[in-house]
N, C-alpha and C positions, 0 to 999 in steps of 0.2 A: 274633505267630507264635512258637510254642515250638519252641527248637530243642533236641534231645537227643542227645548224645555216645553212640556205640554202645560198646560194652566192644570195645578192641583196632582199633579202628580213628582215625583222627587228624582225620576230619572230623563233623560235625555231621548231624543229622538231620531233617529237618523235620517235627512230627508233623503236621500238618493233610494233610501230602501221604500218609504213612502212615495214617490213619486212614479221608480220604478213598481210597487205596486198598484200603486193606481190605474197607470196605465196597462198593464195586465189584466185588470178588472173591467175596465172600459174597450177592452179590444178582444174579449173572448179568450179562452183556450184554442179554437179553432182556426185561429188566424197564425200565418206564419210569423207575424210581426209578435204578435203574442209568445211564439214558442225563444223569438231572439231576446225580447225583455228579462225572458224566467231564464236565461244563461246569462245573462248582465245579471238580476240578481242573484245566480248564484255564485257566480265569480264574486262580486261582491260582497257577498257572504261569506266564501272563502277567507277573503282578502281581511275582511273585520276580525276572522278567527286567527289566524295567522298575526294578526298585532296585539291581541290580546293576550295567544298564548308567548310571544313573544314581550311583551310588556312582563308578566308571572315569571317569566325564566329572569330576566332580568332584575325584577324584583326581590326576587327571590336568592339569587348570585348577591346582591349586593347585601343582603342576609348575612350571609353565610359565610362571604369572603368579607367585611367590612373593611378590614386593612388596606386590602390590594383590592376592593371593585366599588367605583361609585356610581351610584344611579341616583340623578333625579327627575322624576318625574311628576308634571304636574298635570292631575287627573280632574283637581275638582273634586274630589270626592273623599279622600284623608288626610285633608291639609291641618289638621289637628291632631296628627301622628307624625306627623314629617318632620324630625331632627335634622338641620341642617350642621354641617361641619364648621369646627372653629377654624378660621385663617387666619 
């Protein structure tokens, strides 16, 4: 999944959800081809929700258990909260 930064705005973009939209826009409701786009994005959509609530569970475990759970993850987004482990 490509993400693209809009000019002036601080979050990211998803293109597949953009491109999938667009072409939903340019081909009607009415079209059959239109009704298989809007199940693409919403599997899609599914799919984005499912890594995010999955990224929180994980984030969140690594909270709570710090002894026994490591997560890292890099989001781009609080890399000025991120304590890495001494080795």
């Amino acid at each position: 999944m490509l993400m693209q930064k809009k000019k002036n705005s601080i979050f990211a973009k998803c293109n597949v959800c953009k491109s999938l939209k667009d072409l939903i826009s340019k081909l009607g409701r009415n079209y059959n081809y239109a009704r298989e786009y809007e199940l693409k994005l919403k599997n899609h959509l599914l799919h984005q929700e499912s890594c995010i609530s999955l990224y929180h569970t994980w984030r969140s475990e690594s909270v709570q258990s710090e002894d026994e759970f490591l997560c890292v993850i890099h989001d781009k987004m609080g890399h000025a909260k991120i304590a890495f482990p001494r080795l």
